[in-house]
C-alpha positions in Angstrom: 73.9 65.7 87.9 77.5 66.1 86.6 77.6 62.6 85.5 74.5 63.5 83.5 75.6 66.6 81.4 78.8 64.6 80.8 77.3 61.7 79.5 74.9 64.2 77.2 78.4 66.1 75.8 79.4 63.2 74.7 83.4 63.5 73.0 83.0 67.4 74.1 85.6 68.6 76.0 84.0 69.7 79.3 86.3 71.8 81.7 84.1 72.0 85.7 84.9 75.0 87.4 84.7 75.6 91.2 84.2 79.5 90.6 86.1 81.6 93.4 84.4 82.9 96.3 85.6 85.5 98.2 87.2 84.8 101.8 86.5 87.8 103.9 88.2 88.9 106.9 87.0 90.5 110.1 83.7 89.1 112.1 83.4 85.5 112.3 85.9 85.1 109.5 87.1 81.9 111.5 84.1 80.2 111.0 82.7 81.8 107.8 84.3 82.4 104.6 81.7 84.8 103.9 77.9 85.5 104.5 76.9 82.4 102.5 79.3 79.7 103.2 80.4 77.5 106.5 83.7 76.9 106.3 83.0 73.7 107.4 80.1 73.2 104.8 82.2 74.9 101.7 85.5 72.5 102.9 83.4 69.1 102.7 81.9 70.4 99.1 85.1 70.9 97.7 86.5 68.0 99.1 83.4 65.8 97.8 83.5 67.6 94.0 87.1 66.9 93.6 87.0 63.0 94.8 84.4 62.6 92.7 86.1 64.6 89.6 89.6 62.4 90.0 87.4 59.2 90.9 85.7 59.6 87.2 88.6 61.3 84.9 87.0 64.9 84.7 88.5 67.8 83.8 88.4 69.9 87.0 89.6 73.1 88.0 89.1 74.3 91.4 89.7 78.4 91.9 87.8 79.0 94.7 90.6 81.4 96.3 91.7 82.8 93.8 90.4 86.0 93.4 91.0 88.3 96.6 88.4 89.7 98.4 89.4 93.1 97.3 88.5 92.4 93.8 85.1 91.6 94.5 82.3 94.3 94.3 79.9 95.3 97.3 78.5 91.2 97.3 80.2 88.0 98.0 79.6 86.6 94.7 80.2 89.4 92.1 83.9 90.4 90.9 85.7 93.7 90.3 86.5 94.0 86.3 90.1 93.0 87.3 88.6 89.8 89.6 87.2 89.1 86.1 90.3 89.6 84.3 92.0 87.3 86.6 89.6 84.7 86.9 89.2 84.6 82.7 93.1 84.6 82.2 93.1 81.2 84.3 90.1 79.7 82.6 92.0 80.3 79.5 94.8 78.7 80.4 92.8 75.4 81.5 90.7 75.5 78.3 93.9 75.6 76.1 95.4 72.7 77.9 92.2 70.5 77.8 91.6 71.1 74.4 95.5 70.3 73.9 94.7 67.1 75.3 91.7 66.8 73.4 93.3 66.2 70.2 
């Protein structure tokens, strides 16, 4: 599917981005990083995504921990303003380098 929408973009930059999730603590926090992801399943995808990104050239940036679970809002999967803030300034960083790179 990736290879897909890359071919499609042609000479457009792409940037992929492993969006964070939050790692909670507490209950079952050994073997879940949250209500919707194994650790052992969310490892091996991340693990799989970047082989295949450096394997193929792309443009990858993984930030899946970034954002602490404190600046997430009452679900796994929706950040704070300032989780926003914070995951933005880093996506801003990697779209100014790859587009550096770009030219």
């Amino acid at each position: 599917m990736l290879s897909a929408g890359l071919k499609v973009a042609g000479q457009t930059p792409v940037l992929i981005i492993n969006e964070p999730i939050m790692v909670s603590s507490g209950k079952n926090s050994e073997i879940r990083y949250n209500f919707y992801y194994p650790r052992w399943v969310y490892d091996e995808y991340r693990q799989a995504l970047s082989q295949e990104a450096q394997k193929n050239g792309w443009n990858y940036l993984d930030l899946w921990n970034l954002i602490p679970e404190t600046e997430f809002t009452n679900s796994a999967i929706h950040l704070s303003p300032a989780g926003e803030q914070t995951f933005a300034a880093e996506v801003a960083k990697a779209v100014q380098a790859n587009t550096c790179l770009a030219k």
